[in-house]
Backbone bond lengths (Angstrom), bond angles and torsions (degrees), N, CA, C in turn:
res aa  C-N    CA-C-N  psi(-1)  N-CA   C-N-CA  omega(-1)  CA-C   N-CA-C  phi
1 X - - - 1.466 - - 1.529 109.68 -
2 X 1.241 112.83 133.13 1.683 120.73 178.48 1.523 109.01 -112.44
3 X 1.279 89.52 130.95 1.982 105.94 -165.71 1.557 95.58 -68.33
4 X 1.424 115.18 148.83 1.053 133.90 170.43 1.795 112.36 -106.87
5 X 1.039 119.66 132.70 1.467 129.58 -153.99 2.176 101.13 -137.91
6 X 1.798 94.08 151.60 1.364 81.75 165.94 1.165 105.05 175.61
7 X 1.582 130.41 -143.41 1.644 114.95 163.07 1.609 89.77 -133.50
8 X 1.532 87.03 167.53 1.776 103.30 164.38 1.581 113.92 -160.17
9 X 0.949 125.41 144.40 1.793 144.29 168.64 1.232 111.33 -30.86
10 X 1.278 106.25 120.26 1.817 103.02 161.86 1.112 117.39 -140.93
11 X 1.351 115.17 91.46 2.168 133.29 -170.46 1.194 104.67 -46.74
12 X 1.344 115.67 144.80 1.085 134.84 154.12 1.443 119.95 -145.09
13 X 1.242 106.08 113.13 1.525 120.47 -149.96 1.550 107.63 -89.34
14 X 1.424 103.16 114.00 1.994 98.47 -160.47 1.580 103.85 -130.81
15 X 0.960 120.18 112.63 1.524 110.76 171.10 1.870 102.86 69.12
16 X 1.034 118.41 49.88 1.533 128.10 138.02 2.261 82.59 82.91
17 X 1.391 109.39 2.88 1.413 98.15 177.48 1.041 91.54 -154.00
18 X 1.718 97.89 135.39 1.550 155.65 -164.61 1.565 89.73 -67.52
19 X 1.497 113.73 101.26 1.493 99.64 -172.49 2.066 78.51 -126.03
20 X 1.357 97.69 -164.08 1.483 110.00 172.16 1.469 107.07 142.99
21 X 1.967 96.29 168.99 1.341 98.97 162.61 1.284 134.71 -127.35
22 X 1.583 119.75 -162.56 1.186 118.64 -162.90 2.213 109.67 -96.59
23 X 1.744 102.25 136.37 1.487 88.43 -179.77 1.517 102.17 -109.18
24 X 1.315 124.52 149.09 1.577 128.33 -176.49 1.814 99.87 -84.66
25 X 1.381 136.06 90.88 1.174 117.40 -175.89 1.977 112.89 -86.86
26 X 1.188 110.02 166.18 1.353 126.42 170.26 0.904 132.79 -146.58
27 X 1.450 137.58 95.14 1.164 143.30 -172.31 1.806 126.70 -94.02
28 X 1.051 120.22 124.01 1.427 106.44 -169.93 1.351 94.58 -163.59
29 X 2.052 117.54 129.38 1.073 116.88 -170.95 1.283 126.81 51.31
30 X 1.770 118.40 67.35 1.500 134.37 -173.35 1.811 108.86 35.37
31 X 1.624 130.30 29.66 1.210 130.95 -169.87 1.657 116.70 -130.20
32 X 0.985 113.42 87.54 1.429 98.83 177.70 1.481 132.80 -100.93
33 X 1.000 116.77 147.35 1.911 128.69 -159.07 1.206 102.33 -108.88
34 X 1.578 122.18 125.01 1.782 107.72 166.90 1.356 82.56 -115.05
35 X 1.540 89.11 162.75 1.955 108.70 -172.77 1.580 90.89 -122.24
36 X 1.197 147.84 131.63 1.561 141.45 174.43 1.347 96.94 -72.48
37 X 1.465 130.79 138.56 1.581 130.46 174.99 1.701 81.77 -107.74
38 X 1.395 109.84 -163.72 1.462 146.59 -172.87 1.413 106.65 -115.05
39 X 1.090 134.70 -14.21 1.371 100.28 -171.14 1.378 109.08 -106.64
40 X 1.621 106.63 142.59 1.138 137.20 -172.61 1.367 125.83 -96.48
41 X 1.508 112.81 82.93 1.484 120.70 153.55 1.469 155.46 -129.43
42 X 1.439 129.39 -170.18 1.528 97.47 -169.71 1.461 101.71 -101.00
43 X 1.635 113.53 -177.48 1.856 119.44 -166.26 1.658 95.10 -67.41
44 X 1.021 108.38 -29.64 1.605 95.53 -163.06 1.949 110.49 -68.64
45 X 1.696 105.66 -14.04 1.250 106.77 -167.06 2.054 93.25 -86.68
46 X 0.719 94.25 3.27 2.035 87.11 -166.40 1.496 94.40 -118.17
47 X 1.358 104.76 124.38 1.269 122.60 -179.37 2.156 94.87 -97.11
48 X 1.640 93.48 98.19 1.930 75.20 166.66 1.374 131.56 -76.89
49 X 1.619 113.36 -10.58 1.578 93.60 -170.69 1.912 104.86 -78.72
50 X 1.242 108.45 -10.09 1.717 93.06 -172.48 2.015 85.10 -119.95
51 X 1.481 137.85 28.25 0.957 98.47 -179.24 1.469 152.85 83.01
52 X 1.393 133.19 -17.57 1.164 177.24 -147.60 1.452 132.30 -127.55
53 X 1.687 120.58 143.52 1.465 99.23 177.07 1.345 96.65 -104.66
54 X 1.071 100.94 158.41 1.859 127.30 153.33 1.667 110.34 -51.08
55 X 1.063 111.31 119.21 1.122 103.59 -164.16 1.976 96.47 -116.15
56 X 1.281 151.86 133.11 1.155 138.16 -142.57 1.856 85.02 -100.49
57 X 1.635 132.50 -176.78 0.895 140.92 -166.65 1.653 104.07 -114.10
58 X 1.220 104.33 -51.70 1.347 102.22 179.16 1.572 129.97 -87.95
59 X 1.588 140.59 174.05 1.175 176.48 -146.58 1.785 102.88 -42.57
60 X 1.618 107.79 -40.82 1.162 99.82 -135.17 1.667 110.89 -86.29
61 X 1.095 106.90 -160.00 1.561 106.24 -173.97 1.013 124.66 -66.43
62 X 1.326 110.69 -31.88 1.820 113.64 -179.76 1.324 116.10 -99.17
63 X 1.810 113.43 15.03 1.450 108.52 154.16 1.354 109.09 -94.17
64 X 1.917 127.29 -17.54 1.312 98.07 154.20 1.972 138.97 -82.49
65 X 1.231 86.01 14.25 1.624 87.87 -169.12 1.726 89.19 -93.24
66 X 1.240 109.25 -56.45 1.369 114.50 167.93 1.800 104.04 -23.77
67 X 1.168 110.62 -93.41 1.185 124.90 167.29 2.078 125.38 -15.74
68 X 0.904 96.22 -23.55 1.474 86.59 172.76 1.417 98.51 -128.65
69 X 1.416 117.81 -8.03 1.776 105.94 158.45 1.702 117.36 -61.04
70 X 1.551 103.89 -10.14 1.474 108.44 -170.17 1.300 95.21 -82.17
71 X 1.449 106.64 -61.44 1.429 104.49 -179.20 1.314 116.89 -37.55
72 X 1.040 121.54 -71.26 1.758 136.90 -159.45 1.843 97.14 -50.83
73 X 1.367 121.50 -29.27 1.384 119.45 -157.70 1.715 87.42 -103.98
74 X 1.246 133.98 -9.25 1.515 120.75 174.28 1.610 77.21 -108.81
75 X 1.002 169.77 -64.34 1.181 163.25 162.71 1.912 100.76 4.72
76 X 1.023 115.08 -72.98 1.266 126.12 175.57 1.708 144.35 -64.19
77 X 1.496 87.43 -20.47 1.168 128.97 170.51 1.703 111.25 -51.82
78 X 1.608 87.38 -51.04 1.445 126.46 -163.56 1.313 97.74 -61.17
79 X 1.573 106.93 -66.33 1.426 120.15 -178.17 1.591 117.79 -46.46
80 X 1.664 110.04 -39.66 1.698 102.91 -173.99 1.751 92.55 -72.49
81 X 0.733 124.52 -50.92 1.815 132.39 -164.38 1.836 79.08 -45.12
82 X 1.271 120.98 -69.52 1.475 113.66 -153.58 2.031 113.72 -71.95
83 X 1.586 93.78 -3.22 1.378 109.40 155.90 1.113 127.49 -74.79
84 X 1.159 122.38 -61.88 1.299 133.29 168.24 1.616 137.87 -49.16
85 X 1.593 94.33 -44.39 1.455 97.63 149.37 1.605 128.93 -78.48
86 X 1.169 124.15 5.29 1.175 125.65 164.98 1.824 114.50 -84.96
87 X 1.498 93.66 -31.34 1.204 77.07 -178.10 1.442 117.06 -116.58
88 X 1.156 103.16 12.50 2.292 108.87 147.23 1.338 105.14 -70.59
89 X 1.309 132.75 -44.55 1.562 132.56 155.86 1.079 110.81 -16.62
90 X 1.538 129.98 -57.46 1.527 130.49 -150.17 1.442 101.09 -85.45
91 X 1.463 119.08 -13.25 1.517 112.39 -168.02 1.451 135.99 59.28
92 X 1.449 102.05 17.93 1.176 124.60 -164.86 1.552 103.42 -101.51
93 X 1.601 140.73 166.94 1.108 131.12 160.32 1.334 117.72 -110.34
94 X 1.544 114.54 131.52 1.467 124.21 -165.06 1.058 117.65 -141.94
95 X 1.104 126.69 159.06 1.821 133.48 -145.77 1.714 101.75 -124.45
96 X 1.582 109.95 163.94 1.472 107.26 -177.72 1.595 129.72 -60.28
97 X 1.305 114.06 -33.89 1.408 141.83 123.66 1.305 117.70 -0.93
98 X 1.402 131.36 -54.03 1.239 145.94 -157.69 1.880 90.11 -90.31
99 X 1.194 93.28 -65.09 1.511 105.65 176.32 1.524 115.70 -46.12
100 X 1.102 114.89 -55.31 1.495 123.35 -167.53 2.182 107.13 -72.02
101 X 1.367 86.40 -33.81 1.317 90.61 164.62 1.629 131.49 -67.29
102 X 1.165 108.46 -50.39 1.415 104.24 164.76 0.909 111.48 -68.16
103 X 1.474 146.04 -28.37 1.357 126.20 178.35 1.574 122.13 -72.96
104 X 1.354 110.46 1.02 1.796 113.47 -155.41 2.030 71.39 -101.07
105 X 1.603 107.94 -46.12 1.299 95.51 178.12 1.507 131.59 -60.62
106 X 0.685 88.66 -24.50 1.995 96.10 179.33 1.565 110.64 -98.09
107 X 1.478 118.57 -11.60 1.761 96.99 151.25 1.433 108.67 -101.20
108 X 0.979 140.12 13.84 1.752 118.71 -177.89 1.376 104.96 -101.11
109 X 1.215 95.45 153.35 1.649 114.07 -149.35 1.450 114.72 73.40
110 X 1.676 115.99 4.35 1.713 102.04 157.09 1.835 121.40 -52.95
111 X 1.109 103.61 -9.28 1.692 88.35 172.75 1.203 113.44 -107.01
112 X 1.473 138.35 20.15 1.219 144.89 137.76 1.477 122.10 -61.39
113 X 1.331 117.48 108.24 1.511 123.88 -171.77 1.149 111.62 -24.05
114 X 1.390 118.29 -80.01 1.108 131.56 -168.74 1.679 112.04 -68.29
115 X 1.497 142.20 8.46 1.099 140.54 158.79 1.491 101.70 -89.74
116 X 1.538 134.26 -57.70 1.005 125.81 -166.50 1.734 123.15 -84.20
117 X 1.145 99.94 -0.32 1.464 126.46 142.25 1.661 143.45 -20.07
118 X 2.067 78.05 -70.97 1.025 110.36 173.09 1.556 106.10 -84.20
119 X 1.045 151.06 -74.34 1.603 163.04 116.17 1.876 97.95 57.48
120 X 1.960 97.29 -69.16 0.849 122.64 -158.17 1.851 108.66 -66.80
121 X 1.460 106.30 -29.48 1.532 116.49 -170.63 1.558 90.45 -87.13
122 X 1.093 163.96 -50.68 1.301 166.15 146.28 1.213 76.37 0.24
123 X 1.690 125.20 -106.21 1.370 120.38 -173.42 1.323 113.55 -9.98
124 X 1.473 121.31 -63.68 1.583 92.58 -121.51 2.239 76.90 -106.96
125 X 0.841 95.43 4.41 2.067 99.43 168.55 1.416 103.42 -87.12
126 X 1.364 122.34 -38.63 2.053 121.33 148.39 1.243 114.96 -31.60
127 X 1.356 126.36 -67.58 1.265 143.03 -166.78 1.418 124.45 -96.59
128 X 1.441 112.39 21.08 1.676 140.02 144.34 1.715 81.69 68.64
129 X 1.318 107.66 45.17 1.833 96.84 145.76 1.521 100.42 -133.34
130 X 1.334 107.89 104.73 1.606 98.56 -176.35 1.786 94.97 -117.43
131 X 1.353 101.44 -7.92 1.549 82.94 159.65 1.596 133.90 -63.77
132 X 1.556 92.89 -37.81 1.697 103.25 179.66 2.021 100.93 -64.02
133 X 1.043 76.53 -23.47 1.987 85.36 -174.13 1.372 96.14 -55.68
134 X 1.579 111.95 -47.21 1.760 105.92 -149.77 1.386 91.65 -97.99
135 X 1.870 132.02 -18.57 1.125 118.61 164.13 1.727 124.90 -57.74
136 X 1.120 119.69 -25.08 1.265 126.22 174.96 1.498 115.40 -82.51
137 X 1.352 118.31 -38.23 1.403 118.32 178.43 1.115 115.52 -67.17
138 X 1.521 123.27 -9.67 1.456 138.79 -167.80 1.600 102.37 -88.26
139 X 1.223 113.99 -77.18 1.202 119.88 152.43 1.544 123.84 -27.21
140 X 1.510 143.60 -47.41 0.913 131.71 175.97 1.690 130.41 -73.36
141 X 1.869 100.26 -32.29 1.008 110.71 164.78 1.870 116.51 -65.04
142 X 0.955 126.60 -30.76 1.545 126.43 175.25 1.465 103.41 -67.55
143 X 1.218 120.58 -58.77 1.602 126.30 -178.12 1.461 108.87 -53.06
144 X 1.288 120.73 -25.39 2.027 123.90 -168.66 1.603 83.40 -94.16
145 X 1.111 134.37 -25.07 1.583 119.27 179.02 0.947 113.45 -74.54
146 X 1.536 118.69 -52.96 1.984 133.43 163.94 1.659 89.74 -24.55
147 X 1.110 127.37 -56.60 1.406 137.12 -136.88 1.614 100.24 -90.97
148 X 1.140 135.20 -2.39 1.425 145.86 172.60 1.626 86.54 83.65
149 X 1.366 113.29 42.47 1.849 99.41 177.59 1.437 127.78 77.28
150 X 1.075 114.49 -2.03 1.586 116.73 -171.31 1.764 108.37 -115.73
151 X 1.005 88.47 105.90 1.996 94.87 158.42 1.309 130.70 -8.22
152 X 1.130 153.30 115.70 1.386 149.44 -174.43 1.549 108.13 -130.83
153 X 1.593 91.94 128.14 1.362 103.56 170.17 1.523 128.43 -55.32
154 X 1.161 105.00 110.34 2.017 95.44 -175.46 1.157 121.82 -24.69
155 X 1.306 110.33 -68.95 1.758 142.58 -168.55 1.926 82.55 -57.41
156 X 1.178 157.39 25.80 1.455 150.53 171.20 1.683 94.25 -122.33
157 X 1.418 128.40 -26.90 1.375 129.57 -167.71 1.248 113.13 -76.18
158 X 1.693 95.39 120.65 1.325 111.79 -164.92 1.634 119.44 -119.73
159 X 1.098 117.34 146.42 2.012 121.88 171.08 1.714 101.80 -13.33
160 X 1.253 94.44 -58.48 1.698 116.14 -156.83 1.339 99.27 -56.60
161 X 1.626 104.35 -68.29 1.673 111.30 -179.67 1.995 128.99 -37.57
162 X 1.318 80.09 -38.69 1.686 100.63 -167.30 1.432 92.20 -65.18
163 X 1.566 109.73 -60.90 1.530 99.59 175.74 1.190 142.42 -70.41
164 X 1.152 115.36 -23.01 1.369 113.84 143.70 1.185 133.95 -45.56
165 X 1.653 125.91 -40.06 1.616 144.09 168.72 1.769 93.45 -49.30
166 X 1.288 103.79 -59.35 1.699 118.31 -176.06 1.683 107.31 -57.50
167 X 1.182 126.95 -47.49 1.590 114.34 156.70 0.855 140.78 -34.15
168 X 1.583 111.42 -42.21 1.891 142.56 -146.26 1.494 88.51 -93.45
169 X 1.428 117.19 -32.38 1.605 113.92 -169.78 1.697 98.25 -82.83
170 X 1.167 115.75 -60.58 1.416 140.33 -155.77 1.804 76.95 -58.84
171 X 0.852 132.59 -54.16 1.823 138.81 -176.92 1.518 94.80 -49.52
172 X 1.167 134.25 -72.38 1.389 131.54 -159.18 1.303 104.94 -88.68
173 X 1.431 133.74 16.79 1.396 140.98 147.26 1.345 96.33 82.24
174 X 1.277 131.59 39.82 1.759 131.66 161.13 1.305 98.43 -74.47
175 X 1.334 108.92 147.17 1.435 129.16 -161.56 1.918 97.76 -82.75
176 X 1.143 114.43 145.70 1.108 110.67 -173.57 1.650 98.35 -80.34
177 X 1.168 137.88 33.46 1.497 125.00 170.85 1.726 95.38 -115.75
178 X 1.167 108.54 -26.80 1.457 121.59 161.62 1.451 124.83 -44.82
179 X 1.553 91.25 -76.90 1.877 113.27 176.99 1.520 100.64 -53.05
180 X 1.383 117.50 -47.02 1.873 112.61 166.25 1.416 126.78 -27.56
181 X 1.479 90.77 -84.81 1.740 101.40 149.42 1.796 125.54 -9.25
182 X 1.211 80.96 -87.54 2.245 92.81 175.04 1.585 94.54 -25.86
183 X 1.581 113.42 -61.32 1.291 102.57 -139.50 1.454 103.66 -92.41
184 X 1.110 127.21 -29.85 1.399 124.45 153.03 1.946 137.30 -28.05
185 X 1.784 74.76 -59.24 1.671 81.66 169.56 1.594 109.29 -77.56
186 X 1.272 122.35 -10.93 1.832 117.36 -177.31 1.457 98.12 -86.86
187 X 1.267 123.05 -49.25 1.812 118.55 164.10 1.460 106.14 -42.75
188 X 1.376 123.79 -62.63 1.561 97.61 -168.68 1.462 118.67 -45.27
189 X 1.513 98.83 -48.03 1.775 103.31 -163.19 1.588 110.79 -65.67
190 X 1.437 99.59 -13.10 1.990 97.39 -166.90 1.937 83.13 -91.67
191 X 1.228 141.04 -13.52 1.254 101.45 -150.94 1.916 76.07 -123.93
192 X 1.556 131.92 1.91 1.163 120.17 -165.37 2.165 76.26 -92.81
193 X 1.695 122.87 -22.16 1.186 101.27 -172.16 1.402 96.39 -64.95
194 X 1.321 135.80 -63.20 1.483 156.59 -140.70 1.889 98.58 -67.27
195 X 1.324 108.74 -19.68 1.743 108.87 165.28 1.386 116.65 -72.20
196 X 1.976 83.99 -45.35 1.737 101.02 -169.05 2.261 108.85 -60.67
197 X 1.418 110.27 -21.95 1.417 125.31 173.75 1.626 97.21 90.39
198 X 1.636 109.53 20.40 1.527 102.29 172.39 1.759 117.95 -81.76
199 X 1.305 111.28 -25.42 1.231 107.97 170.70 1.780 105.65 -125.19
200 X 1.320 104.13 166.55 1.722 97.74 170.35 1.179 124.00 -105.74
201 X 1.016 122.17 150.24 1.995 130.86 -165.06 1.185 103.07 -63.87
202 X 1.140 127.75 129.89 1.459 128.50 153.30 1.966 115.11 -82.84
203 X 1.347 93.79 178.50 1.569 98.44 -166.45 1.378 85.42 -92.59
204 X 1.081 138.64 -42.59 1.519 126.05 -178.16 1.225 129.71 -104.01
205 X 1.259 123.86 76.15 1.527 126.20 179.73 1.802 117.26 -35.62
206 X 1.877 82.12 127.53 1.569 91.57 -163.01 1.690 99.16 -72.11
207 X 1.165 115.31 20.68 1.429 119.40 -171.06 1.631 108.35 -106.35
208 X 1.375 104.54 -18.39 1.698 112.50 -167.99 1.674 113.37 -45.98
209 X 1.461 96.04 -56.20 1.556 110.38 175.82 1.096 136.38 -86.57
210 X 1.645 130.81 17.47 1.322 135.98 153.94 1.474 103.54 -90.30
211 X 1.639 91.62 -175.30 1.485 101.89 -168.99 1.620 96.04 -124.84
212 X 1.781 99.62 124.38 1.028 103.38 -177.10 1.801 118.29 -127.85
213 X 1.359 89.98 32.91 1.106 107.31 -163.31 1.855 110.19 -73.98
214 X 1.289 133.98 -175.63 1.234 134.37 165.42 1.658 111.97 -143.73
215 X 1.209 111.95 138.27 1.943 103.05 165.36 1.346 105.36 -111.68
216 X 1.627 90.21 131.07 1.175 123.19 178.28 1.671 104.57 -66.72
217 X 1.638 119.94 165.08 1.087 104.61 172.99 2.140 139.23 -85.20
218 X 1.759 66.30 21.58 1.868 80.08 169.07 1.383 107.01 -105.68
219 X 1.406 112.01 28.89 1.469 101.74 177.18 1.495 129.66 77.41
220 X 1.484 102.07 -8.24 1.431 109.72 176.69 1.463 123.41 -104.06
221 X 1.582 124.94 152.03 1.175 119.01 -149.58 1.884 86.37 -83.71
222 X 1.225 115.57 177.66 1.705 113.15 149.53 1.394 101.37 163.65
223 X 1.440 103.25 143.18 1.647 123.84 -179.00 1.382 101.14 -55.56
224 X 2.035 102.63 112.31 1.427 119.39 152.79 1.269 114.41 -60.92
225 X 1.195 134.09 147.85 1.818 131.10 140.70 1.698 109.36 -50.14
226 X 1.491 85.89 137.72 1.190 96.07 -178.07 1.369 126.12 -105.82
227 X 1.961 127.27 126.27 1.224 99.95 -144.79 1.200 112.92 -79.04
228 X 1.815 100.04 179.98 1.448 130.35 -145.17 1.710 108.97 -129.76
């Protein structure tokens, strides 16, 4: 028998709106396991008969938060499937429990840069952008050196730090279209976690005070998109 897995709604009714979050369930052998995820939305965004969020049509902000909650939840999806078949492999018999356990093990420390990093390029080497994959790993690996080598929790990234990272470059004479770069691709990943509800937003984006600018080839500076 092969466990059937998925998400579903769980309200929590706060301030006169139906808000809540999402549970990762697993069922296998009449037993089912919910795992509590992070992401934070309201009833109207979760469609229960197929499972799924509502995803809005237009511009605004909470169609991109929406939007990479999708990701992150077929992201994970991914992960129980590549659980599960690991462990029909073993020929062994194992319970939802078993399942739900390795999976609690294989995301923690997702809010460590450099774990969800890695997490994140899985994705996006699935979805035949493995350049953006190796653009980010590029960037993260330079920033974990800034860092004497050690991993840093997103949700710790601060004004101070960033500029300092932004010194450390400007010190070893990286070209500021370079140091751009770094910090561009480190904004995506800190603010695609803070959609995903793995870390929480601060009021001052540790991004405010670098330079993330690009020149165009008229010589003028102007905000690239940052990749995705």
């Amino acid at each position: 028998m092969t466990p059937e897995f998925g998400f579903c709604f769980r309200p929590e009714h706060r301030h006169d709106e139906c808000r809540g979050a999402l549970n990762l369930w697993i069922g296998h052998y009449d037993t089912i396991r919910f795992v509590p995820m992070s992401y934070d939305i309201r009833q109207d965004e979760w469609d229960s008969a197929t499972g799924t969020l509502v995803i809005p049509g237009d511009s605004s902000g909470r169609r991109r938060k929406l939007t990479e909650c999708a990701k992150s939840m077929a992201r994970n999806l991914r992960l129980v499937s590549n659980i599960v078949r690991d462990l029909e492999s073993s020929r062994k018999r194992y319970s939802a429990d078993d399942v739900a356990n390795a999976f609690t093990r294989a995301v923690a420390g997702s809010h460590m840069l450099g774990v969800y990093t890695s997490i994140l390029s899985e994705e996006l080497t699935f979805c035949n952008q493995s350049r953006i994959a190796a653009a980010y790993h590029t960037a993260v690996r330079r920033f974990i050196a800034f860092n004497d080598g050690y991993d840093i929790d997103m949700g710790s990234i601060t004004p101070a730090i960033m500029r300092r990272f932004q010194k450390s470059l400007t010190d070893m004479n990286v070209s500021l279209s370079t140091a751009s770069f770094y910090m561009r691709a480190l904004r995506a990943l800190y603010h695609k976690a803070i959609a995903e509800g793995i870390i929480p937003a601060r009021p001052d984006s540790p991004f405010d005070e670098v330079y993330t600018q690009v020149v165009s080839r008229s010589g003028k500076e102007k905000e690239e998109a940052v990749p995705v």
